[in-house]
N, C-alpha and C positions, 0 to 999 in steps of 0.2 A: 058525143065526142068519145075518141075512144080512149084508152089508156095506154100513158106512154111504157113502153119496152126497153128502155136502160142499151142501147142496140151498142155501145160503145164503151170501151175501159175507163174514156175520161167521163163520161158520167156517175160510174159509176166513184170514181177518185172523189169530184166533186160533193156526191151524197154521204161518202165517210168523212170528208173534212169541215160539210157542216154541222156536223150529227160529233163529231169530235168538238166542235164549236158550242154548241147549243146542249146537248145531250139529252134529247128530246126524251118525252115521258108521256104526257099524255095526248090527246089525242087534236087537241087545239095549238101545241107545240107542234106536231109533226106536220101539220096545217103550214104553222109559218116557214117549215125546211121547205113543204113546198112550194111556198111561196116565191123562195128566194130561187130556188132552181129553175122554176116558170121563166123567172126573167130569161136565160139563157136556154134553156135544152124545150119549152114547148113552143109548139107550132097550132097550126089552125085545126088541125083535124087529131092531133095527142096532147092531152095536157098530163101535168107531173101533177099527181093528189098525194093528199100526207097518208094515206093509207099505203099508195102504192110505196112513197118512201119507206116505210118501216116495214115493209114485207120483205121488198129488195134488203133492207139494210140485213134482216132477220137472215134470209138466204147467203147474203156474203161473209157472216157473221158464223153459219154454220160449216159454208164448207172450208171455210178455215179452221178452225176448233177440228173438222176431221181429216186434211189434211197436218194439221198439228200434229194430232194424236197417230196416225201413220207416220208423220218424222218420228214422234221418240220412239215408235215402236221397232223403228230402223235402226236409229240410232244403238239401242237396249241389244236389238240381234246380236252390230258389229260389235260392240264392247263387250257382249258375252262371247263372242265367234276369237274376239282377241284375246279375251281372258281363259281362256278354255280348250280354243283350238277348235271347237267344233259347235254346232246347232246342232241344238237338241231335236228340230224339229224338220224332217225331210222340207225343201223349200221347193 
């Protein structure tokens, strides 16, 4: 059977708001996220495993933290470009 691929935004919605629910940790916890999400998002040929949840979560998890850290690094530019009138650094 193969592994299901998160192909939609609300699955993915769904796996942070159990994982904000539950706050799974080990590896029989992330078992039960999958459990609960089988009911709705698998089908006969993809099922949802608690591996694949905590991977997925892991990946959602980082490219926020770097698009984060690109906000303030934005942010930092304009308030120095405001405070100073210029970037230090050709853009």
């Amino acid at each position: 059977m193969a592994p299901f691929r998160w192909p939609e935004m609300k699955h993915e919605l769904a796996l942070a708001k159990e994982v904000a629910k539950y706050f799974p940790e080990k590896p029989q916890e992330w078992d039960e996220v999958a459990k609960i999400l089988s009911k709705a998002f698998s089908t006969d040929d993809k099922q949802v495993k608690g591996r694949g949840c905590r991977e997925k979560m892991d990946r959602i998890l980082e490219k926020y933290t770097k698009l984060q850290l690109l906000s303030t690094s934005l942010l930092s530019l304009a308030i120095f470009d405001y405070t100073f009138g210029w970037f230090p650094l050709a853009l």
